[in-house]
C-alpha positions in Angstrom: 0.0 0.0 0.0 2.7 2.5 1.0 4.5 2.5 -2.7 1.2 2.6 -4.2 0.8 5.7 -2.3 4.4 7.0 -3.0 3.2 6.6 -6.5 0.2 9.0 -6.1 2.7 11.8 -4.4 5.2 11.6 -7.0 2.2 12.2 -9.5 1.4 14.9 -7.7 4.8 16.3 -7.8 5.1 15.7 -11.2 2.0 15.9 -13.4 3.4 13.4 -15.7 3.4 9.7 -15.7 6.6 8.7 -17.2 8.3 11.7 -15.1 6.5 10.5 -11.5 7.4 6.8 -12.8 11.1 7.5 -12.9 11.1 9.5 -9.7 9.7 6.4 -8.1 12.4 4.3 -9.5 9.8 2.0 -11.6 8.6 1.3 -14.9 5.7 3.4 -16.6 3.7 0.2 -16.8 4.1 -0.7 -12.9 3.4 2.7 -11.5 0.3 2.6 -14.1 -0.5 -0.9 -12.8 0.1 0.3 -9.0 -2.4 3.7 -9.3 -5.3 1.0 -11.3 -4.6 -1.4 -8.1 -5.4 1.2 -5.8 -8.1 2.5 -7.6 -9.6 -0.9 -7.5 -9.2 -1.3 -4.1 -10.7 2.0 -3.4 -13.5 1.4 -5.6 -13.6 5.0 -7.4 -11.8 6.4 -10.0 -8.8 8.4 -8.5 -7.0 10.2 -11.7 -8.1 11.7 -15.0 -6.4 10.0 -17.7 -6.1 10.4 -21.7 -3.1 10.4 -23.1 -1.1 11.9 -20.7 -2.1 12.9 -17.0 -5.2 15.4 -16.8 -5.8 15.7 -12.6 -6.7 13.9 -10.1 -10.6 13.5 -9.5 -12.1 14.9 -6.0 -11.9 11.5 -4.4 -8.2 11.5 -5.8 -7.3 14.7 -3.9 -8.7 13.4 -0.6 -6.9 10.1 -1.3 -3.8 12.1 -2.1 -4.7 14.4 1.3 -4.1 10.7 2.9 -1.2 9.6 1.2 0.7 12.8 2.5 -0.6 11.9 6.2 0.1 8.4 6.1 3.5 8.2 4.0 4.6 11.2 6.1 3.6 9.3 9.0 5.6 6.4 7.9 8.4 8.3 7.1 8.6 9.7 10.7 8.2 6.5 12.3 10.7 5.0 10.5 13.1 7.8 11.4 12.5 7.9 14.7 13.2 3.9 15.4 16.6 4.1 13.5 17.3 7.3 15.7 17.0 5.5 19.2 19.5 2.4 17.4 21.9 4.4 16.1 21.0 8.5 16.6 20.4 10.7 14.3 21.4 10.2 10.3 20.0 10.6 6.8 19.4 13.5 5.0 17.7 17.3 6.3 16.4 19.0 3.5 16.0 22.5 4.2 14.2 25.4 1.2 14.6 29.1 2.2 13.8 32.3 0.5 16.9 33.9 -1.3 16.5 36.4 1.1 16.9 34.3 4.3 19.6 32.0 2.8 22.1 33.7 4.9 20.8 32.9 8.1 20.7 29.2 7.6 24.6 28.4 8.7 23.0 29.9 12.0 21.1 26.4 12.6 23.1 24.2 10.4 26.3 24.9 11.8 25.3 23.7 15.5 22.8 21.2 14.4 26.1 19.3 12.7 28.1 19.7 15.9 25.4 17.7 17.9 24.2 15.2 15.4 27.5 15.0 12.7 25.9 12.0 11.3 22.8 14.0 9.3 23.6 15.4 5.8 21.9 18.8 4.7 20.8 19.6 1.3 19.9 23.4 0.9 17.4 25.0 -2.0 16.7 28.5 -2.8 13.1 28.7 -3.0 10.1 31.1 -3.4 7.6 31.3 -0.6 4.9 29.7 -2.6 7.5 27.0 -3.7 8.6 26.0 -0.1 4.5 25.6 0.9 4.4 23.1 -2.0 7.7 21.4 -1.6 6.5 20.9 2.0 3.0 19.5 1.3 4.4 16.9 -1.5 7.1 15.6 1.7 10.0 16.7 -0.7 11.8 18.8 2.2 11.9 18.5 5.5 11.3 22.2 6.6 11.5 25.9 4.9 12.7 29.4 6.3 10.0 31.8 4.8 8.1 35.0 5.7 5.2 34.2 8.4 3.2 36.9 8.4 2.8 38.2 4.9 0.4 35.4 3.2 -1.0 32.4 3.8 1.1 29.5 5.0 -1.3 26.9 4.9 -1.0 23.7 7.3 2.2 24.3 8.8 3.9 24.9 11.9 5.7 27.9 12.6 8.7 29.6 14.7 9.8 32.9 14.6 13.4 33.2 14.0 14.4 37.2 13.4 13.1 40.6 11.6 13.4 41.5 8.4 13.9 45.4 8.1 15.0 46.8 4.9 17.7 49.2 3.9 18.4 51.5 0.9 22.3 50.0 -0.7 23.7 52.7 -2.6 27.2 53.9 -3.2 28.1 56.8 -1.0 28.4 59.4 -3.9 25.2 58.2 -5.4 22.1 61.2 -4.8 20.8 59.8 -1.6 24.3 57.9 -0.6 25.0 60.7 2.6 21.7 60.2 3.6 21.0 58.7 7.2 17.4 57.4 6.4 15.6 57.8 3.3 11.9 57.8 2.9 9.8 54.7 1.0 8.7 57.9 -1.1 12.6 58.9 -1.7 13.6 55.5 -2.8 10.8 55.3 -5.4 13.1 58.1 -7.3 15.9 55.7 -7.9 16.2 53.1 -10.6 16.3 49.7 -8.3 17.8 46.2 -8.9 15.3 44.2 -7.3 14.4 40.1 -6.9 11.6 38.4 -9.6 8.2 39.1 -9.0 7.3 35.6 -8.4 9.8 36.5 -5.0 7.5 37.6 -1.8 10.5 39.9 -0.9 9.8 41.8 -4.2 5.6 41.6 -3.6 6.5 43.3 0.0 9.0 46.2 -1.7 6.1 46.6 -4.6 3.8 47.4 -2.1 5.4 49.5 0.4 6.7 51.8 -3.2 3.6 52.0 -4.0 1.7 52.7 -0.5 4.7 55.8 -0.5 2.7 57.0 -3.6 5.6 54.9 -6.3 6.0 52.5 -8.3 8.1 49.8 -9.1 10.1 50.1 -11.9 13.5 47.9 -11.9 15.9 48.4 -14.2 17.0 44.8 -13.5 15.8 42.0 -12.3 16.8 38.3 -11.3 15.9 35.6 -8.7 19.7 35.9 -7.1 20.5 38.2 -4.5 24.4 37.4 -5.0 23.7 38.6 -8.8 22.0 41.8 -7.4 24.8 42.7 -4.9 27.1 42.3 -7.4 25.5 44.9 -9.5 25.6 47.0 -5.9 28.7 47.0 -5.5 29.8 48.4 -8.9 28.7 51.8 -7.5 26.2 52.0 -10.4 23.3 50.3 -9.6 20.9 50.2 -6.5 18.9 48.1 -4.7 16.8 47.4 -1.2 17.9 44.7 0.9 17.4 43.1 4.3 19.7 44.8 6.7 20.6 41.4 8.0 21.1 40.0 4.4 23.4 43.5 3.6 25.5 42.5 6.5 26.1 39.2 5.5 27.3 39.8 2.2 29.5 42.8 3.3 29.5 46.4 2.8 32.6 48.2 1.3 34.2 52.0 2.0 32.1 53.1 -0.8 28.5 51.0 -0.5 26.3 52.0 2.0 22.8 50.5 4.0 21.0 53.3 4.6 17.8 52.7 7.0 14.1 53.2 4.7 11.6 54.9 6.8 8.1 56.2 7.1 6.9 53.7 7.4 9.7 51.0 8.9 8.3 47.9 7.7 9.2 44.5 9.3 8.6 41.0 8.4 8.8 38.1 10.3 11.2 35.6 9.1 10.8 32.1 10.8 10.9 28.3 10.1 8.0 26.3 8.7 7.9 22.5 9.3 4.8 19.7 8.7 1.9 20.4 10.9 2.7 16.8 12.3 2.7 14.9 15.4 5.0 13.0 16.2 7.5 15.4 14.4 10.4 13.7 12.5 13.7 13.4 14.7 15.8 15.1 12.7 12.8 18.2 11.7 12.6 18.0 16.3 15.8 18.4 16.4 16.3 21.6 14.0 13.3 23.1 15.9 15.3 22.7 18.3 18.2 25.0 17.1 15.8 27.3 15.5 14.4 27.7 19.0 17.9 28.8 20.6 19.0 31.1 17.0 15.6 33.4 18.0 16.4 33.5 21.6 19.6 34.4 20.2 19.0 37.1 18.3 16.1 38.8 20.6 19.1 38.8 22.8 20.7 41.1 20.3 
């Protein structure tokens, strides 16, 4: 039951047969023969089918509500019996926003120094991405905004603030500036993120609640790519003042504080809505737990 069922979340994942089929580790024909099985033994029809894959029917998306539930649940127990034989191992899959990517050495780097046997694989992700990538069980846990838009069935820890600045050179019209004004850095041509990026949704707004409007002269989905532009001393951008930190300023770049209004996010980690929790997604709760205390310290 438990492959058939690892068979309907990899169809999920990947709207294709041969693709979900491969992903499995099967043959076409056998994850064909394994969704027919179920559907016998359910009694109802549970995907739309022509040539290719169409959607799954309404009884297919409760039964594919289950298969998260119960292969998740399986997952965990699993995990947690080879924990108490042998501690913690495998593999901690961890998406972030581009944005936050930064801050996750803050909970890997202790997290390996207590448990040196668990592997970390990290993706850069949008918000709406990590959401997904949690419901189809392909990560373990996301770093994301928290209050902005809907998370969804998750659960949720604050980690830090996100406040923005202004990175300009310091010759640059506003670069001797102490604080600038939302309405201020309208005026300036701005590098910014993608718009599929909730980072880039929250600047978009606040340009245009100062009476602006967005208009980058580039774009991209890398914040590496859009310091790099920074730092030429011809370009512009707003960034987290953590993030700005992080990546370093120079004699010549500045972080300038945007005000009126200061706007904050909430940054914070986002793992299954499930009890018993995974041991290794516990234990990174764990750490995420002591970075905010950390950083409220601050």
């Amino acid at each position: 039951m438990i492959d058939k069922l690892d068979f309907i979340l990899a169809l999920a994942r990947e709207k294709h047969f041969g693709r979900a089929a491969e992903a499995c580790g099967v043959t076409q024909p056998t994850l064909s023969a394994g969704l027919k099985h179920l559907e016998e033994q359910m009694g109802v029809l549970l995907v739309n089918r022509g040539s290719r894959f169409q959607s799954f029917t309404p009884e297919g998306e409760r039964v594919l509500e289950w298969a998260r539930r119960i292969v998740g649940d399986t997952r965990s127990m699993r995990e947690e019996i080879n924990a108490l034989r042998h501690g913690l191992s495998g593999q901690l899959r961890i998406a972030a926003i581009p944005t936050a990517l930064a801050m996750v050495a803050a909970l890997t780097t202790p997290y390996r120094e207590r448990h040196p046997n668990v592997r970390f694989t990290i993706y850069s992700r949008t918000s709406i991405e990590i959401l997904d990538l949690l419901d189809n069980l392909e990560i373990d846990a996301g770093i994301t905004y928290l209050g902005n838009e809907p998370l969804g069935r998750v659960s949720a820890l604050p980690l830090y603030h996100e406040r923005y600045r202004l990175l300009t050179s310091a010759d640059a019209p506003l670069g001797n500036r102490d604080t600038v004004t939302w309405a201020e850095v309208a005026q300036v041509p701005l590098c910014l993120l993608t718009p599929d990026m909730q980072n880039r949704r929250i600047i978009d707004g606040l340009l245009k609640s100062a009476g602006g409007e967005s208009r980058p002269t580039l774009e991209s989905d890398s914040m590496i790519l859009l310091f790099s532009h920074v730092r030429t001393g011809r370009w512009a951008s707003v960034m987290p003042a953590k993030l700005a930190e992080t990546l370093g300023l120079t004699d010549t770049l500045r972080a300038i504080p945007i005000t009126e209004p200061e706007a904050v996010q909430t940054i914070g980690l986002v793992v299954p809505a499930r009890e018993p929790m995974m041991p290794n997604t516990a234990a990174l709760v764990v750490e995420a737990r002591a970075v905010a205390a950390s950083l409220d310290r601050e």
